[in-house]
C-alpha positions in Angstrom: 4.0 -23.8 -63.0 7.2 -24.6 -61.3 8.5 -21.1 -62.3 5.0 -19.3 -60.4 5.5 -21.0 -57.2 9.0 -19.6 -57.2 8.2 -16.3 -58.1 5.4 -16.4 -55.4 8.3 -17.5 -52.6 10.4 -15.5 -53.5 8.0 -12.4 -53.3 7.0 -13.7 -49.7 10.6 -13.6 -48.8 10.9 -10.3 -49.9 8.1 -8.7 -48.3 9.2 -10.7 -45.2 12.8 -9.1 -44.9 11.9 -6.0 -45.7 9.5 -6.0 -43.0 12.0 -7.5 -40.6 14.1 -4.3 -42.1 11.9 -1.9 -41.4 11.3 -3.3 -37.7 14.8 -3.4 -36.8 15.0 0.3 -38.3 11.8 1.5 -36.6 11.0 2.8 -32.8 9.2 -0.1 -30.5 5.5 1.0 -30.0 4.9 3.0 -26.5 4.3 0.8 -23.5 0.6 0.6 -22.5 -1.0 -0.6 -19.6 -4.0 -3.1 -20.7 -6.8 -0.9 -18.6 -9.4 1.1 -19.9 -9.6 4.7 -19.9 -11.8 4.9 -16.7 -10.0 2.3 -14.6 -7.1 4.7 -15.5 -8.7 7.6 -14.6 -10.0 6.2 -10.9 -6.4 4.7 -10.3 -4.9 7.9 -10.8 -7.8 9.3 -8.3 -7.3 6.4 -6.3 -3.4 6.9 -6.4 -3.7 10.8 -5.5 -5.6 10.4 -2.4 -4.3 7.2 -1.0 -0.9 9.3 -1.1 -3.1 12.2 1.3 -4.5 9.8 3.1 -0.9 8.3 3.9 1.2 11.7 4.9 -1.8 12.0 7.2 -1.2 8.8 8.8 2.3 10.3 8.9 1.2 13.1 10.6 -0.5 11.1 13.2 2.5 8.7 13.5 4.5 12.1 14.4 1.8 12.9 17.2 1.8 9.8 18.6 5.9 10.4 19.3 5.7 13.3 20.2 3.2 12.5 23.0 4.7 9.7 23.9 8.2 12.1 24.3 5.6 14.5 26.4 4.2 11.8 28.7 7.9 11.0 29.5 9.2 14.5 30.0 6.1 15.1 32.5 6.4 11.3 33.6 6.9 13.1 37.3 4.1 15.0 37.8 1.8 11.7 35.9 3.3 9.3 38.5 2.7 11.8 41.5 -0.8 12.0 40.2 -2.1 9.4 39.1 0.4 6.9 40.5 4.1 5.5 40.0 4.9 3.7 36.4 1.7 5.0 34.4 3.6 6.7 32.4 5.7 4.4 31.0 2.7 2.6 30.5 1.5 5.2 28.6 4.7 6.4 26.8 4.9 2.6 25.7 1.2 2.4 24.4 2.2 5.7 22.2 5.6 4.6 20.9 3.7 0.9 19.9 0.8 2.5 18.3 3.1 4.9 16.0 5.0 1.9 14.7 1.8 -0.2 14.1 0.3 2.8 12.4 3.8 3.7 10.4 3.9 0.3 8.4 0.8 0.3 6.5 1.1 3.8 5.9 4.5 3.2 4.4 2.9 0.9 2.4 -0.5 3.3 1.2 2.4 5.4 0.0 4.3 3.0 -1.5 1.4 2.1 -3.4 0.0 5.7 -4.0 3.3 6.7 -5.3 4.5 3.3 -7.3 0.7 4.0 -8.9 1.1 7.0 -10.1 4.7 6.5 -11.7 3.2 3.7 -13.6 0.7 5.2 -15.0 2.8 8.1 -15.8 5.6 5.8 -17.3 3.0 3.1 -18.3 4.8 0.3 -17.0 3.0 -3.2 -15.4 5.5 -4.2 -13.4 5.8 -1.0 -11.0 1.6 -1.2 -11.8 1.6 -5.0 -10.1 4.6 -3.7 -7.6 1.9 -0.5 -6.5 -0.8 -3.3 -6.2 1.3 -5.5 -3.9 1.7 -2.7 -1.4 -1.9 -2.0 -1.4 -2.4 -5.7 -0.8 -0.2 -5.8 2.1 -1.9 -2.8 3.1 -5.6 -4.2 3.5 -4.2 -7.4 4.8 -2.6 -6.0 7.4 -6.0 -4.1 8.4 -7.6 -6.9 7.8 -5.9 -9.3 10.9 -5.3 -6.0 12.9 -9.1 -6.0 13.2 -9.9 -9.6 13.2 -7.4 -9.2 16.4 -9.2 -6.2 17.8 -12.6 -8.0 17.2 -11.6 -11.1 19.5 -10.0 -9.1 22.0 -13.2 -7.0 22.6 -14.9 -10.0 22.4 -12.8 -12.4 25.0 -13.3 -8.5 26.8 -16.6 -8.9 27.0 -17.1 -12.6 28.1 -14.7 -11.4 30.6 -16.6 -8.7 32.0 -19.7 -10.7 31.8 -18.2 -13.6 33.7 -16.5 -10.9 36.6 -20.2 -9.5 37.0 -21.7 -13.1 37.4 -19.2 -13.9 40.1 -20.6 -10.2 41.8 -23.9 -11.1 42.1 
């Protein structure tokens, strides 16, 4: 009986380091991302046209210097128009939007490209880095409008209290 159990343990041990041979002499499996073919396949679609979608807001960021550069190279004839210091108003609204408007499309291009590179190379932690930017992204979109919303809003109440005092 004795002898059985030993020749059982010792068969276990056996099996067991030649499988921890043959792991040590064998390739680690390919990396894979734990996401189902489709969410894979609408990342990638989601990936390609976020990263359109942000060398368009490029482009616009580009505009937006370039007129502000125009309003100040015809600040003259603006001031002589439609009065002195408009322009820099102006060249200063355009030079603020482009940088509010660069970061979070830095950010959709971060995530567009970071995205695609991880499912190319399927690896999470560029996947999670990709998802972090696009996080960023929405969130800063999501206070820019909160802001915009109570600034119309205090706008309003403001223009409806000025016509109260008119009437």
């Amino acid at each position: 009986m004795q002898h059985l159990e030993n020749a059982k343990i010792l068969c276990l041990f056996k099996n067991h380091s030649s499988n921890l041979f043959k792991m040590e002499n064998t390739v680690s499996p390919q990396p894979t991302l734990p996401l189902e073919e489709a969410a894979v396949s609408a990342l990638k679609t989601a990936a390609k046209w976020a990263k359109v979608l942000a060398i368009a807001s490029f482009v616009f960021v580009g505009l937006f210097v370039l007129l502000g550069i125009a309003i100040i190279a015809g600040s003259s004839s603006i001031n002589m128009f439609y009065g002195f210091g408009i322009s820099s108003v102006l060249a200063l609204y355009y030079f603020v939007a482009a940088i509010i408007y660069f970061i979070p499309s830095r950010w959709l291009y971060l995530f567009a490209t970071k995205a695609r590179k991880a499912i190319r190379d399927m690896q999470n932690d560029k996947l999670t880095e990709s998802f972090l930017h696009l996080k960023s992204y929405f969130y800063f979109f999501g206070v820019f409008i909160l802001i915009v919303l109570i600034l119309i809003i205090v706008g309003l109440i403001g223009f409806i209290i000025g016509l109260s005092f008119q009437g």
